[in-house]
N, C-alpha and C positions, 0 to 999 in steps of 0.2 A: 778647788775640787771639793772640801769638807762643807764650804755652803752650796754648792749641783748636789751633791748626797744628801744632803739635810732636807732639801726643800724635794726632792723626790720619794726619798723613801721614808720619812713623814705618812707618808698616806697609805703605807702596810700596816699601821702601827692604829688608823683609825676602826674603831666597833664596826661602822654599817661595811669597811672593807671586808671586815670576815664574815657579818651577817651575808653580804652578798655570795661570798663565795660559799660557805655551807649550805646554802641555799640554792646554790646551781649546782652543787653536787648533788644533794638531796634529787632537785628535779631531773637531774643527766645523767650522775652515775648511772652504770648497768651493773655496777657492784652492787649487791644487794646490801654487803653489810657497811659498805662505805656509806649509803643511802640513809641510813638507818642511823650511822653516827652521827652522819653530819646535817639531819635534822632533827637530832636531840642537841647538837650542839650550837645550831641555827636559833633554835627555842631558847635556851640557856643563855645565847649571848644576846637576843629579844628580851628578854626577862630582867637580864643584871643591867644592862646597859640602858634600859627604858625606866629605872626605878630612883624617882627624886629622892626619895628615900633615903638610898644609896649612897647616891652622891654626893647628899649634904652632908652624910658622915665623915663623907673624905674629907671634903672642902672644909671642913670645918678645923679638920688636923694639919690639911694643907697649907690654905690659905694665911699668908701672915697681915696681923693687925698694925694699924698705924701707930706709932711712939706721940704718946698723946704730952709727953713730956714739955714745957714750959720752956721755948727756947728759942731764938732766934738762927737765921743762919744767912751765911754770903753767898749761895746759890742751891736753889732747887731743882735738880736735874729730872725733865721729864720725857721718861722712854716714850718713842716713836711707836705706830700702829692703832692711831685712833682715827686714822686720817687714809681714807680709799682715794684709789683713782678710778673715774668713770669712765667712758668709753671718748670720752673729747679728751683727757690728759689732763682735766679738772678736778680739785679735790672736793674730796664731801666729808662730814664727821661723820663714823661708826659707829657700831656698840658700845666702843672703847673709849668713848670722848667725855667719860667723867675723869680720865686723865685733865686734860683740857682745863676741865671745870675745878678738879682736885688744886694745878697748878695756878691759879688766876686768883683763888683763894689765899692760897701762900703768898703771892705777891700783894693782893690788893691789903690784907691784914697787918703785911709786913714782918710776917714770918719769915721770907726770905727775902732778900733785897733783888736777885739779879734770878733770871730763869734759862734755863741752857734745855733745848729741846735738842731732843739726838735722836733722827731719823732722816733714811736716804728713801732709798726704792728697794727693797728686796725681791720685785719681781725677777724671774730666772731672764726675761726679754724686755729689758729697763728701758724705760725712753726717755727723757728728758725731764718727768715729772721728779719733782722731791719733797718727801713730805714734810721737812723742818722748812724747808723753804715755802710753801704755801701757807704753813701756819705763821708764820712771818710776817705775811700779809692778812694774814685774818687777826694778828694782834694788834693791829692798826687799830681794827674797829671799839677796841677796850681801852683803847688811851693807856695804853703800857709803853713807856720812856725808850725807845732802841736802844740806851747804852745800857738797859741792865738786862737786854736779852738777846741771849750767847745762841746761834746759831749750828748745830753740826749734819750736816744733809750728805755727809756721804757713807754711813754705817748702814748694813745689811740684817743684822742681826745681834743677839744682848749682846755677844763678842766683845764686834766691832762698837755698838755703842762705850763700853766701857772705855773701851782703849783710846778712842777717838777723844771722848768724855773728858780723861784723865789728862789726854796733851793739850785742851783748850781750858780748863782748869791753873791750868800751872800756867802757862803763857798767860792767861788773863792775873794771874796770881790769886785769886782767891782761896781763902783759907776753910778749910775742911773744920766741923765734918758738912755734909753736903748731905741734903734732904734728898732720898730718893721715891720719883711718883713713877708708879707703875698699877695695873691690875691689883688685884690679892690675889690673882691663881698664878700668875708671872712673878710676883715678886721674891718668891726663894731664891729662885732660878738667879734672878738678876741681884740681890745681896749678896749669895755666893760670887756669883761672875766681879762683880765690881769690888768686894775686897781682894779677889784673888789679884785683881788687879792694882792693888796696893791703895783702894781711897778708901776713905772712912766716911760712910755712908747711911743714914738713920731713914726708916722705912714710912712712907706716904701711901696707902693701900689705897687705889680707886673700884669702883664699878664691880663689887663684888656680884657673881654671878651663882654662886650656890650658898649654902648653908647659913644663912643668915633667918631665913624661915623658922618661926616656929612648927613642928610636928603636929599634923593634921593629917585627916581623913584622905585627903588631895596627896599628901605627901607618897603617896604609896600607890595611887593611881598610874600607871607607865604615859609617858607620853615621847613623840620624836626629839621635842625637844631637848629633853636629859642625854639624849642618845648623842645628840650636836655637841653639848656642852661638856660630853666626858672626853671629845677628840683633844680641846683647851688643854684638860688635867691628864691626857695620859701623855702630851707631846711634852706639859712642862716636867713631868716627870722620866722620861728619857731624854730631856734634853738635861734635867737637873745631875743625872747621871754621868751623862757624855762629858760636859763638861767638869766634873767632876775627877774624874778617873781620866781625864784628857791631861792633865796635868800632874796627876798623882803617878799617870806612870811614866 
């Protein structure tokens, strides 16, 4: 039930969902002063939510950097969601597939020995596709050894990855702590989730998507772009929350 809620009301929580609706009161109301609010506040959330500017500030406090520290390790666990499904049941890489390229790194350098991908299908009408299981087969084409990559294709979400994570850890026995590759806009979210879940975990940031820019002229220009990219940082930050106080209380 907590992942049907997450994955629906998710999308009250995105910018263009309230731009759309102040914007259809603005043009529908017959209230005049409702009219009135809610296309100043149609403007306003136009304005904050279109501004790169903005959102490098955040990103910038948000996002966490990678442990550049000098170290080896017995597996690097890399979260699932770099990896779509197309309309045949076929995967393809994302946005998100400097995941991919973060993990292949760690292994080829021998940073980490062994790689444990953890991702299922979290569509709400799942069919048979899986995305740790596809990339499975796509590590074929790298010449990475099968016995040093750990498989987990039935987690939904950071949760589940963790938890899932934690009991083929321990059955393979490998010893902590365990590199974790994720986003930098996902990776709060997911070092909290994965200590709460009792591993000791050291942080691999991939595919940063804002505040890495130096401040320019462009920076302050609005574009839809920013507007996409704030959905990222305000889901990770109520789900940073939920999960958070999901246990605390």
């Amino acid at each position: 039930m907590f992942f049907i809620l997450s994955k629906l009301l998710v999308y009250l929580i995105y910018p263009f969902t309230w731009i759309g609706i102040t914007l259809l009161c603005a043009l529908f109301s017959k209230n005049q002063k409702l009219k009135k609010i809610s296309l100043r506040a149609c403007v306003v959330l136009l304005v904050v939510a279109s501004n790169p500017f903005l959102l490098n500030v955040f990103a910038r406090y948000w996002d966490v950097d990678s442990d550049t520290r000098p170290r080896n390790y017995s597996c690097a666990i890399v979260l699932g969601g770099f990896v779509s499904e197309d309309a045949d049941a076929k995967g393809y890489f994302n946005g998100s597939s400097d995941r991919f390229i973060q993990a292949l790194k760690v292994k080829v350098s021998g940073k980490a020995s062994h790689l444990l991908f953890s991702g299922g299908n979290a569509s709400l009408n799942p069919g048979k596709f899986r995305e740790a299981r596809w990339i499975a087969a796509e590590l074929k084409h790298y010449n990475i050894a099968d016995s040093s990559v750990l498989i987990e294709k039935e987690s939904r979400n950071t949760f589940e990855n963790a938890k899932l994570s934690k009991k083929m850890l321990l059955d393979k026995k490998l010893p902590p702590p365990y590199l974790l590759v994720t986003s930098a806009f996902h990776m709060r979210r997911s070092l909290m989730t994965y200590k709460k879940m009792g591993l000791e975990v050291v942080p691999c940031s991939s595919n940063y998507m804002a505040g890495r820019d130096k401040t320019s002229f462009d920076s302050f220009i609005p574009n839809a772009e920013t507007v996409v990219k704030w959905n990222f940082y305000i889901k990770e930050v109520i789900g940073y929350w939920v999960y958070y106080l999901k246990d605390a209380g």
